[in-house]
C-alpha positions as CSV (number, residue, x, y, z in Angstrom):
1,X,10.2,-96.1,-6.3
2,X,13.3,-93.6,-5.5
3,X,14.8,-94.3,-8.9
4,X,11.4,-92.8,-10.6
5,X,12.7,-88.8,-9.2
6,X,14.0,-86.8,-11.8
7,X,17.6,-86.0,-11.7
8,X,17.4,-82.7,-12.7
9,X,14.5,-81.8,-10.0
10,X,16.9,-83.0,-7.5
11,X,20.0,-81.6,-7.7
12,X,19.1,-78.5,-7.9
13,X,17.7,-78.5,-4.0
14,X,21.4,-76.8,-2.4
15,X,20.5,-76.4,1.6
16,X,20.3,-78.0,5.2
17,X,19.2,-81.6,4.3
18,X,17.6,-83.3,7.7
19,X,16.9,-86.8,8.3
20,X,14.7,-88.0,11.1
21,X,15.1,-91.3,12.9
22,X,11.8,-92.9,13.1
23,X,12.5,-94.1,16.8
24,X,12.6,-90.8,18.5
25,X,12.7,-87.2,17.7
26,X,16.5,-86.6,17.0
27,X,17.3,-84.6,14.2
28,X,20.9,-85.4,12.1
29,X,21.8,-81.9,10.5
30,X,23.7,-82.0,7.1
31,X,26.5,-79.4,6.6
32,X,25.8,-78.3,3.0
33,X,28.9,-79.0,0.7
34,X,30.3,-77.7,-2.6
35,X,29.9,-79.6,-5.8
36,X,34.0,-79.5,-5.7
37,X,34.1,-80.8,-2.4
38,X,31.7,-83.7,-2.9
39,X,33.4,-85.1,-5.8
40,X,36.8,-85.1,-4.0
41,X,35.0,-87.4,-1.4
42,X,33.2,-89.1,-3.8
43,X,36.1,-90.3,-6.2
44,X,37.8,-91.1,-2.6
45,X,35.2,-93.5,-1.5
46,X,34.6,-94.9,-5.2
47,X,37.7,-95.4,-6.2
48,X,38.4,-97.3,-2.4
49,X,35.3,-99.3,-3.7
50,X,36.9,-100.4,-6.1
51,X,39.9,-101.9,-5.5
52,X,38.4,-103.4,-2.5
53,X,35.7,-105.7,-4.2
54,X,34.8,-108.2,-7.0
55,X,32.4,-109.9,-8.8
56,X,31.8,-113.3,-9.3
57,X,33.5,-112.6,-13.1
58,X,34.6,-116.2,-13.0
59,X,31.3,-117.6,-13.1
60,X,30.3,-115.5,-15.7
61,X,33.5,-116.6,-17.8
62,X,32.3,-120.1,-17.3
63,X,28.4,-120.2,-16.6
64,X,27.4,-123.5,-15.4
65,X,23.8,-124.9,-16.5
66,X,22.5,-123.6,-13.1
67,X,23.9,-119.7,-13.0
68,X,21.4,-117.5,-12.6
69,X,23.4,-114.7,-14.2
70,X,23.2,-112.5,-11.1
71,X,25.9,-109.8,-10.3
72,X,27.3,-111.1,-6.9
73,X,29.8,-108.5,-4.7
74,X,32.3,-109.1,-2.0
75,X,35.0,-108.1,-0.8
76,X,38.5,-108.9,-1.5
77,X,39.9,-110.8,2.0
78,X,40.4,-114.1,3.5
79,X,39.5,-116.6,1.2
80,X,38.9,-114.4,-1.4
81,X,42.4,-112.4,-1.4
82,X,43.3,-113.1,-4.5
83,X,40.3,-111.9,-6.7
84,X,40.8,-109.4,-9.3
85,X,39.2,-105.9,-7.8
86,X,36.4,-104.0,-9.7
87,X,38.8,-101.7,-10.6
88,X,40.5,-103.9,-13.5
89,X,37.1,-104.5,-15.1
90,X,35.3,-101.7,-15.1
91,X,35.1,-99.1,-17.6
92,X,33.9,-95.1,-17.2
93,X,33.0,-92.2,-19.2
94,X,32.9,-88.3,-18.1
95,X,29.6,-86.1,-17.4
96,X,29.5,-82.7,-16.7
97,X,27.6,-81.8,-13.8
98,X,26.3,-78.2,-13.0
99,X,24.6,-77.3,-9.7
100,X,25.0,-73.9,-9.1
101,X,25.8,-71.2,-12.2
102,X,28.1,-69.7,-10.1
103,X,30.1,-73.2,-9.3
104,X,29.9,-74.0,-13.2
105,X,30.0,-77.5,-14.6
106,X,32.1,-79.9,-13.0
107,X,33.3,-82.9,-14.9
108,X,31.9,-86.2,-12.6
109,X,33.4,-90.0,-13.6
110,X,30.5,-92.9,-13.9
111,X,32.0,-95.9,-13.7
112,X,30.0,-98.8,-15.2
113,X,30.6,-103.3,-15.3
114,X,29.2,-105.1,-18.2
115,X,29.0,-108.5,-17.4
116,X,27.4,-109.8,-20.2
117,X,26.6,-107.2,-23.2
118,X,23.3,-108.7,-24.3
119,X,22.9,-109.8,-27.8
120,X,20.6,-107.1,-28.8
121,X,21.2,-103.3,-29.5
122,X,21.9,-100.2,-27.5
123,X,18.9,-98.0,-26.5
124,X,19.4,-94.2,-26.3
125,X,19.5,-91.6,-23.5
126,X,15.7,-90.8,-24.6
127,X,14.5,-93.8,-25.2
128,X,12.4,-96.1,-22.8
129,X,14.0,-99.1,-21.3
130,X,12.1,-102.4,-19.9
131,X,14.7,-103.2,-16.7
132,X,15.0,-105.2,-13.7
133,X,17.4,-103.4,-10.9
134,X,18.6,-103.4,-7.6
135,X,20.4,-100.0,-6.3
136,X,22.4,-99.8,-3.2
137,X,25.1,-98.0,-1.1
138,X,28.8,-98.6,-1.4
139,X,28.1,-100.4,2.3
140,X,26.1,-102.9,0.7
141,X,22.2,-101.1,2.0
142,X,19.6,-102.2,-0.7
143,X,17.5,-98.9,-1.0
144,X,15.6,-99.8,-3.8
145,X,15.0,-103.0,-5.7
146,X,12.8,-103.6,-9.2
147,X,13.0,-107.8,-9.2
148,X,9.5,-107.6,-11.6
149,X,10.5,-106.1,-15.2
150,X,10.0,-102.1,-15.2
151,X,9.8,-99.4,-17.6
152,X,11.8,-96.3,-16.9
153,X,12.5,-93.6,-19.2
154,X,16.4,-93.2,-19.6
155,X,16.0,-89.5,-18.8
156,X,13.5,-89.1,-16.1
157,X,15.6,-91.4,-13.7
158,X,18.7,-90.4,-12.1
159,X,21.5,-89.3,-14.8
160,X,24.2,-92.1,-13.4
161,X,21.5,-94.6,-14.2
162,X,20.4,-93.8,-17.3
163,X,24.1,-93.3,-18.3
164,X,24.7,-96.6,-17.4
165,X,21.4,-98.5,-19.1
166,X,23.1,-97.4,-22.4
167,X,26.3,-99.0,-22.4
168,X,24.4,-102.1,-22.3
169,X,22.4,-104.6,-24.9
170,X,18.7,-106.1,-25.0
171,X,17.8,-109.2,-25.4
172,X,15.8,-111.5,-27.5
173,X,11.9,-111.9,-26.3
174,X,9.6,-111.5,-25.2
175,X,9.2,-115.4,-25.3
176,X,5.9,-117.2,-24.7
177,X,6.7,-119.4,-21.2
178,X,2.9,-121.2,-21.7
179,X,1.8,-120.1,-18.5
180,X,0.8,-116.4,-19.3
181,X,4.1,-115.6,-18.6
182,X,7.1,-113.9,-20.5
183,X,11.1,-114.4,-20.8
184,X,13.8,-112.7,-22.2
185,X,17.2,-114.0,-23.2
186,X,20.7,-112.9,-23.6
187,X,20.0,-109.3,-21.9
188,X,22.7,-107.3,-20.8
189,X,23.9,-107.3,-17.4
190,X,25.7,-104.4,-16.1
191,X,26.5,-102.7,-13.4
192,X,27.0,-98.5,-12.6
193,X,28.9,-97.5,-9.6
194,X,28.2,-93.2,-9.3
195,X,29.3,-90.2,-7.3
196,X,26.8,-88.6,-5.8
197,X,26.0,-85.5,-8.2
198,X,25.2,-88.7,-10.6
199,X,22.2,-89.4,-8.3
200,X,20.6,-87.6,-5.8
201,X,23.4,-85.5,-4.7
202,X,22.1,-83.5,-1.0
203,X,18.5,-84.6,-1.2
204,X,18.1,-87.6,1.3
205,X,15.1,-89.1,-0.1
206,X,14.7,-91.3,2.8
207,X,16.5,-92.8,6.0
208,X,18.2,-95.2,3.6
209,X,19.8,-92.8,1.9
210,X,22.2,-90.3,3.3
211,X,22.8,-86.7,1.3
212,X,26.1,-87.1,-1.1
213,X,26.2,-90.7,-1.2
214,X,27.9,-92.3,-4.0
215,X,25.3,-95.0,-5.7
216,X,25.4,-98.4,-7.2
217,X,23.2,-100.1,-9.4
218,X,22.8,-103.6,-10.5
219,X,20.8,-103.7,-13.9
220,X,19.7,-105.8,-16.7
221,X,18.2,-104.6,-19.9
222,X,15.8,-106.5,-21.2
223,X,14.3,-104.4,-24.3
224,X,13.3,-101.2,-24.9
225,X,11.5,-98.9,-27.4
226,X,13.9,-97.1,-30.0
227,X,13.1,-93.9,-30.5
228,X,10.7,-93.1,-28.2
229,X,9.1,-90.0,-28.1
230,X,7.5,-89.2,-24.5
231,X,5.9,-85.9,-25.7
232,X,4.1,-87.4,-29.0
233,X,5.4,-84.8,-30.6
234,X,6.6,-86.4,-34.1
235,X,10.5,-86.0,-33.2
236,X,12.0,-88.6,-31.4
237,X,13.4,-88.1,-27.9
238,X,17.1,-88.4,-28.9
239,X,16.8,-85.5,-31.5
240,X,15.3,-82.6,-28.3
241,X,18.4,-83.2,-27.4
242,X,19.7,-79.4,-29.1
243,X,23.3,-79.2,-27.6
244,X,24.0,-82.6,-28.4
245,X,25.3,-82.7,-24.6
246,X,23.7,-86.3,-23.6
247,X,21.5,-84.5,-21.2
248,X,18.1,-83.8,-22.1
249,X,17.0,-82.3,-18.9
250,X,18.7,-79.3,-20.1
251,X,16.8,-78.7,-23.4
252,X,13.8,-76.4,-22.8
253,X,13.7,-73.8,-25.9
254,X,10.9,-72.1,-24.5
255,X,12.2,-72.2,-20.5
256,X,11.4,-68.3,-20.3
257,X,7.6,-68.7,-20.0
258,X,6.0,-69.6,-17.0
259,X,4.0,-72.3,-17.5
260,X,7.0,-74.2,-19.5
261,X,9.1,-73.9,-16.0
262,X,11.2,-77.4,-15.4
263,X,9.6,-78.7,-18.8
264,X,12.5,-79.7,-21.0
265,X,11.5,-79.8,-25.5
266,X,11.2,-84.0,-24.6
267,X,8.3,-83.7,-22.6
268,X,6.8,-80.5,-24.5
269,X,3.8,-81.1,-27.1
270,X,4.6,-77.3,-27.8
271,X,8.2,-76.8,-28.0
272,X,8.8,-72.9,-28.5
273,X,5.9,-72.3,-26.4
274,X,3.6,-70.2,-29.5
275,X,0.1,-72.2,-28.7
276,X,0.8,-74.2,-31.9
277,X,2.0,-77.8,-31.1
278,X,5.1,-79.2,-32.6
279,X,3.5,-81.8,-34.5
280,X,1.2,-79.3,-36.8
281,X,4.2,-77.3,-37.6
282,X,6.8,-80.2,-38.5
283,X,3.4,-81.9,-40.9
284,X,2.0,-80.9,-43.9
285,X,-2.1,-80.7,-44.6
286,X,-2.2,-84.9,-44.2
287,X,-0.6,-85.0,-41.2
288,X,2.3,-86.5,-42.7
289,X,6.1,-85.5,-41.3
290,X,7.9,-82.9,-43.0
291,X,11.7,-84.0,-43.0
292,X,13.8,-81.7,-42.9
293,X,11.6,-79.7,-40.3
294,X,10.0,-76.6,-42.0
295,X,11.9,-73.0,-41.7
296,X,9.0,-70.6,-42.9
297,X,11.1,-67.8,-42.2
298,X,14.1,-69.4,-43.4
299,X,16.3,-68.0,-40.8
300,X,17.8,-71.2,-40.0
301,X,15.4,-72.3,-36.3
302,X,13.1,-74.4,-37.2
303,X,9.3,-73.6,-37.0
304,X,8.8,-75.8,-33.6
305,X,11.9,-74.3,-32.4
306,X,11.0,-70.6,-33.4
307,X,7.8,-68.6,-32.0
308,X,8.6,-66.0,-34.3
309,X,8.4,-68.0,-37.7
């Protein structure tokens, strides 16, 4: 699936991106662009977006017995003129974005629907989520659709996604249907609308999707597992996060050794990289978690944190 590509693997590719037509041997070339330059088209094309769509909010303000609790777009025109645009329900928070050091970090807008919070709690940026989703264009093109429940980790899918996952409720369930089957119940439904740096910026991973395209996804989160902790480490995924930044993809205390390359703490049994794995040196002789972590050398890095110590 393309929404199983890690954000941080992605964005990092800055270059010609080509895209073949499968009918003949044409080849489209893509001028590369500045981060600064995409966002100014981005924000152009979201914010058109926008103001020029709606959901069916009303049936979701009044569900009938048969409502299948599905986000529904279209565009405001004809018949449908006097809709209120996306624009008057949707809320957004701010994420830096850095591509290049020598571009910096450029602030990037997700903008995110929530339909119907969900009954439940929120997960975190680390943890795993069980989700049905459907992503697409700002055209309308379906790229990529997950109709049977799926399990992504809220930081090894693409950061506008993940972003938007936690703004959002579980359920209640799983519930026994009788037939081998399960349910879940008062979910959240949401929806993230996301410039392109928030996705997967100037790498085209296929024909359906164009370098520097602006993403939206339709989601709904069922459940998910608090604290998860990817690594089996003894320290939840949440708390790798160091810099406290939201972004755990850019947490990787021991990033100057080799074999550590592109492995952030989250998804490192051996955090500062000194052969002894971060769950012997946060437990004691039972194997039993030492809270706070030990600080042999008391210089205020933890052990797992500190190959010196």
């Amino acid at each position: 699936m393309q929404l199983k590509r890690i954000f941080y693997l992605l964005i990092i590719v800055i270059g010609i991106t080509s895209c073949k037509n499968d009918d003949d041997d044409d080849v489209t070339t893509v001028a590369v662009q500045t981060l600064a330059e995409t966002i100014v088209t981005d924000n152009a094309t979201i914010t058109d977006y926008l103001n020029t769509h709606f959901y069916n909010y009303e049936e979701f303000e009044n569900p009938d017995e048969n409502f299948d609790y599905k986000i529904v777009i279209d565009t405001i025109a004809g018949d449908n003129a006097n809709k209120t645009p996306l624009a008057d329900f949707v809320a957004s928070t701010t994420l830096a974005v850095q591509v290049t050091e020598e571009e910096g970090y450029v602030d990037h807008t997700l903008y995110y629907l929530v339909a119907r919070e969900g009954v439940g709690t929120s997960p975190t940026i680390g943890d795993d989520a069980f989700v049905t989703y459907e992503g697409s264009l700002v055209d309308g093109t379906v790229f990529d659709a997950g109709t049977t429940p799926t399990v992504f980790n809220l930081s090894g899918v693409v950061r506008g996604f993940g972003n938007g996952v936690i703004k959002l409720k579980s359920g209640t369930g799983p519930i026994e249907n009788g037939d081998g089957t399960v349910s879940y119940e008062d979910y959240g439904i949401g929806m993230v609308i996301m410039p392109s740096a928030l996705g997967y910026y100037s790498s085209s991973t296929s024909t359906l999707i164009p370098s520097y395209s602006p993403l939206i996804f339709k989601i709904d989160l069922l459940s998910y597992l608090a604290d998860t902790d990817s690594d089996e480490d003894g320290i939840p995924n949440i708390e790798e996060d160091l810099d406290g930044d939201g972004n755990l993809n850019n947490d990787n205390t021991d990033a100057d050794l080799e074999i550590s390359f592109f492995v952030a703490n989250y998804n490192d049994a051996d955090d500062d990289g000194d052969g002894d794995s971060t769950l012997e040196e946060i437990s004691d002789e039972n194997g039993n978690i030492i809270k706070p972590y030990p600080d042999t050398d008391g210089d205020g890095i933890p052990d797992y944190l500190d190959a010196d110590s």
